[in-house]
BAFI-3210 file (N, C-alpha, C; in Angstrom, 3 decimals, decimal comma, padded with zeros to 6 digits):
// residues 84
n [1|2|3|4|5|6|7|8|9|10|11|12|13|14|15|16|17|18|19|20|21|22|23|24|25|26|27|28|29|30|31|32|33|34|35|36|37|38|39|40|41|42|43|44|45|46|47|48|49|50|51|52|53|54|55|56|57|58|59|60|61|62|63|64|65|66|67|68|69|70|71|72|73|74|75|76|77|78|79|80|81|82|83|84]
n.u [006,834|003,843|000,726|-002,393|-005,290|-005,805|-002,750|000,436|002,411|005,521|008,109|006,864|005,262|003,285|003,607|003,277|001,137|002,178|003,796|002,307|001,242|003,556|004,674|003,099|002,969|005,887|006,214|004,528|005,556|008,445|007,757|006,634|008,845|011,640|014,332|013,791|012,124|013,662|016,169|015,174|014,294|016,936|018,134|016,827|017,230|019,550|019,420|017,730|019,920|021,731|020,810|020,072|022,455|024,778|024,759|025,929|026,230|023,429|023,179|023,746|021,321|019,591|020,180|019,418|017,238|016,113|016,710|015,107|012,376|012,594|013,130|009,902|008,788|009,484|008,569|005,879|005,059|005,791|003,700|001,187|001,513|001,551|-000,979|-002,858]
n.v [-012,346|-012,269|-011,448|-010,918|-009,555|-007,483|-007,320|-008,460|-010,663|-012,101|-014,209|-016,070|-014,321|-012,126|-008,913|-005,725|-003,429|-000,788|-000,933|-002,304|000,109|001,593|000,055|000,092|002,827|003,285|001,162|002,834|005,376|004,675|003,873|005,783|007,561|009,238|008,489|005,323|004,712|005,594|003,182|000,658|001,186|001,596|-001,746|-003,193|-002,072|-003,175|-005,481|-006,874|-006,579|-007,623|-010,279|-010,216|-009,201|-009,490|-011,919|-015,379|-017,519|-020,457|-020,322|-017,662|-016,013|-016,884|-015,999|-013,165|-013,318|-014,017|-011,953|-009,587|-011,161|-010,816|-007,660|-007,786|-009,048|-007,246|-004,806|-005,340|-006,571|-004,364|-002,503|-004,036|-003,598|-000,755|-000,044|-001,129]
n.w [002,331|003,692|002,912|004,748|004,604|006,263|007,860|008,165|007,448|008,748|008,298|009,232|011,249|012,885|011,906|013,754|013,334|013,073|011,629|009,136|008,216|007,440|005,791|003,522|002,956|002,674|000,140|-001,650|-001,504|-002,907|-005,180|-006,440|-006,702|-008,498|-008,663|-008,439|-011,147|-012,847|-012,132|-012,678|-015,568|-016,557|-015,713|-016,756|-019,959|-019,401|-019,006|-021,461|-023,530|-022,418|-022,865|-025,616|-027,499|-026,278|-025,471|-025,364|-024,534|-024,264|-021,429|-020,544|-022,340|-020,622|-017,935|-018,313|-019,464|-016,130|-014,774|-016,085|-015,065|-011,724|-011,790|-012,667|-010,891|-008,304|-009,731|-009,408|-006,821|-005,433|-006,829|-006,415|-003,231|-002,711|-003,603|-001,639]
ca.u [005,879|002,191|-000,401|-003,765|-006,454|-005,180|-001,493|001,286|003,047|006,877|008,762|005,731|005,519|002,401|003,662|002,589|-000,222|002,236|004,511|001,457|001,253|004,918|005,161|002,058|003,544|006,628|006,068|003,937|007,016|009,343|006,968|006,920|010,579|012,208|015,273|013,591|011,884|015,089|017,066|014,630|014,484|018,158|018,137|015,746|017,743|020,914|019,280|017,699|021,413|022,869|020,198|020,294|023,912|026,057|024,895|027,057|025,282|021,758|023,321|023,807|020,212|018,376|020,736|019,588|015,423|015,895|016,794|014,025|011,811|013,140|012,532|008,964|008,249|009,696|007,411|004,123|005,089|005,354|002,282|000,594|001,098|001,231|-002,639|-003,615]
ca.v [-011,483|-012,019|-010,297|-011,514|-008,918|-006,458|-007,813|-008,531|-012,012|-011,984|-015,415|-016,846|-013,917|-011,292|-007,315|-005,072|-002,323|000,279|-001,349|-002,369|001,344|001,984|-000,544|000,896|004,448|003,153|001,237|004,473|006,261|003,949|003,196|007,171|008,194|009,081|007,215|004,015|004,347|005,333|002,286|-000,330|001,163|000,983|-002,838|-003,684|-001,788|-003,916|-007,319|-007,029|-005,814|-008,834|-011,496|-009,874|-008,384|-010,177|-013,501|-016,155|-019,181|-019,951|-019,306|-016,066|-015,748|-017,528|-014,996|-011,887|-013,384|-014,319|-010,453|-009,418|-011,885|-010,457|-006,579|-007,422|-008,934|-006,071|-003,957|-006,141|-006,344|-002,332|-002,384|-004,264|-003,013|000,374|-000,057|-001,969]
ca.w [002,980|002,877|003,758|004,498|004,503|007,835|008,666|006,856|008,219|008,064|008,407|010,346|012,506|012,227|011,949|014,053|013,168|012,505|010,555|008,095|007,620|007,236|004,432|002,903|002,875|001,949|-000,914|-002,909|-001,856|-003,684|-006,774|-006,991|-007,297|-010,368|-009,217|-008,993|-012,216|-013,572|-012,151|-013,355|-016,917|-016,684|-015,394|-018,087|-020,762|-019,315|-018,990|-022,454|-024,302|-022,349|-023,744|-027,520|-027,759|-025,021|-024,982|-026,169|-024,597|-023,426|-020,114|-020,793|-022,469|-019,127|-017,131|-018,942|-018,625|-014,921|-014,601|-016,008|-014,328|-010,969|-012,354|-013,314|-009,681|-007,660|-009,482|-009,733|-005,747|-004,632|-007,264|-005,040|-001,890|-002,902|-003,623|-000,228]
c.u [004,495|001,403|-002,044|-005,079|-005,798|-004,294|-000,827|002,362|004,778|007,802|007,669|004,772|004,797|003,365|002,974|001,821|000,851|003,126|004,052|001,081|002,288|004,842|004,026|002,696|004,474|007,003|005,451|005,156|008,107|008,659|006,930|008,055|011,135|013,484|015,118|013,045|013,129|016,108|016,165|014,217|015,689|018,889|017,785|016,323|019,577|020,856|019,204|019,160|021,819|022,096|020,110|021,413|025,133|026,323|025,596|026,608|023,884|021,681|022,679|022,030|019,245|018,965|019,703|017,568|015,456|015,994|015,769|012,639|012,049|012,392|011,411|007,995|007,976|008,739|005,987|004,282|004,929|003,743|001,883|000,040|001,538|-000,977|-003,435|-004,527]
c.v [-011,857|-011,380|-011,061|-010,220|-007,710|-006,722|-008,674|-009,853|-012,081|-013,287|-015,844|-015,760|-012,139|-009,206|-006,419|-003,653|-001,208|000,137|-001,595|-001,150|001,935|001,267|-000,394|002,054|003,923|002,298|002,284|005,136|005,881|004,221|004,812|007,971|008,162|008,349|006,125|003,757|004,495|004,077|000,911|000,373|001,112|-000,432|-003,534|-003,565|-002,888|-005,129|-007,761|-006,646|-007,397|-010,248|-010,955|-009,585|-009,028|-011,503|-014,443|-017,526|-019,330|-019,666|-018,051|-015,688|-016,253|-016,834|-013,877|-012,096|-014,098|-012,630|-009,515|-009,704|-010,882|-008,969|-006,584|-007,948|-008,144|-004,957|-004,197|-006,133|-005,075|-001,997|-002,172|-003,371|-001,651|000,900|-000,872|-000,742]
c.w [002,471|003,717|003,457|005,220|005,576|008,099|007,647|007,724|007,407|008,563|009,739|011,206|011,939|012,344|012,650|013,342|012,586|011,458|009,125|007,471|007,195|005,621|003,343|002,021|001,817|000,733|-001,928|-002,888|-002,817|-004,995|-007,061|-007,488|-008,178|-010,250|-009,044|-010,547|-013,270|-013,439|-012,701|-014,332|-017,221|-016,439|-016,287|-019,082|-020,747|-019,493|-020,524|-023,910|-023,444|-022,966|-025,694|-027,989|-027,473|-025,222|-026,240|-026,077|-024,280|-022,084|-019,400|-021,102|-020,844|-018,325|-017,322|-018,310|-017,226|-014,371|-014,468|-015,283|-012,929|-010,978|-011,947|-011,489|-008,455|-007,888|-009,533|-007,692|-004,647|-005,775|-006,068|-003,708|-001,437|-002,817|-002,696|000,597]
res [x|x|x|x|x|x|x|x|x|x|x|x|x|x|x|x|x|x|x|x|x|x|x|x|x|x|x|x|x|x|x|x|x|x|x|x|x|x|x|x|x|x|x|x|x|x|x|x|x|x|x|x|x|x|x|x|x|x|x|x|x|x|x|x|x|x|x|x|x|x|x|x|x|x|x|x|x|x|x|x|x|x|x|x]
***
């Protein structure tokens, strides 16, 4: 998804007008809910326990920070375009 200034382009292919307000809305809605902040502090609490606790190979450790990684985009992403 990108978005360039007014319109939000989705596999090539621009969004219409109300949809750019839908996914507006509905990211704040998301980034507000106590059960998302609850399931990504529980994701976080699982990834980090499987790279310090779990892990057995560096697999396992590059598993556990790809998790995170992942996590930290989802919410740097509803950030985002929560504040558009």
């Amino acid at each position: 998804m990108i978005h360039n200034g007014k319109k939000f382009i989705v596999g090539g292919k621009e969004l219409p007008e109300a949809d750019y307000r839908d996914i507006i809305s509905g990211a704040q809605a998301i980034k507000s809910m106590y059960v998302w902040q609850m399931l990504c502090k529980d994701m976080k609490y699982h990834a980090n326990e499987d790279i310090f606790n779990k892990s057995q190979t560096i697999d396992d450790v590059m598993f556990g920070k790809c998790c995170l990684y992942i996590i930290d985009v989802m919410e740097k992403k509803l950030d985002k375009l929560s504040k558009l």
